[in-house]
N, C-alpha and C positions, 0 to 999 in steps of 0.2 A: 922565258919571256917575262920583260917588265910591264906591268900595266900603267899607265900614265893619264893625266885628268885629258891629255889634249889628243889620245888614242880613239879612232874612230869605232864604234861598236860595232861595227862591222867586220872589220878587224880583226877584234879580241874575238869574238864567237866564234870567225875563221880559224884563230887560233885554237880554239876548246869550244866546242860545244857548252859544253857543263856549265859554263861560265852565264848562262841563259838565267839561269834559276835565278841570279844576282839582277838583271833586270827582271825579270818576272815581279820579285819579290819586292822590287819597287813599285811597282804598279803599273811598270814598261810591257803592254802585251801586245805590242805591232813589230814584234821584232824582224818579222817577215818583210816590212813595209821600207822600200826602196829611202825612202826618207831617215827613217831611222836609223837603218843600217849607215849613214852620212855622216849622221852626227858625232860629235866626240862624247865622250865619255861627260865631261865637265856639261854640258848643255844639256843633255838628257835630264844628268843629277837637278840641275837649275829648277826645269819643266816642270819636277817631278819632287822637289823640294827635300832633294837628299843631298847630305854633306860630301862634297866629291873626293877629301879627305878620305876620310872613314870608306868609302865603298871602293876606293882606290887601295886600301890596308885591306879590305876584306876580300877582294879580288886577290892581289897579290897573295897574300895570306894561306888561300886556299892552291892558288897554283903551286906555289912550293911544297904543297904537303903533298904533290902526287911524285 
């Protein structure tokens, strides 16, 4: 799996679990929350004032290495 800014997080977690720690680590902690799980990737980052670039390289990044 590709990660992408306009992939819903709901999504990519369905995809990997593990993949949590990256929103955690943003300061994303409603992951449970029906809402959140909506949003793309790219809108959370916005919220949340993280570069959707980079966390889309650091997602990807991390998938390939399993």
């Amino acid at each position: 799996m590709t990660v992408t800014k306009d992939m819903l997080i709901g999504d990519i977690l369905d995809a990997d679990r593990e993949t949590a720690q990256f929103f955690l680590n943003m300061g994303m902690h409603c992951l449970g929350c029906p809402s959140a799980r909506g949003e793309t990737l790219e809108m959370a980052c916005a919220v949340h004032g993280v570069d959707v670039d980079e966390m889309v390289e650091e997602i990807n990044t991390f998938l390939a290495s399993k």
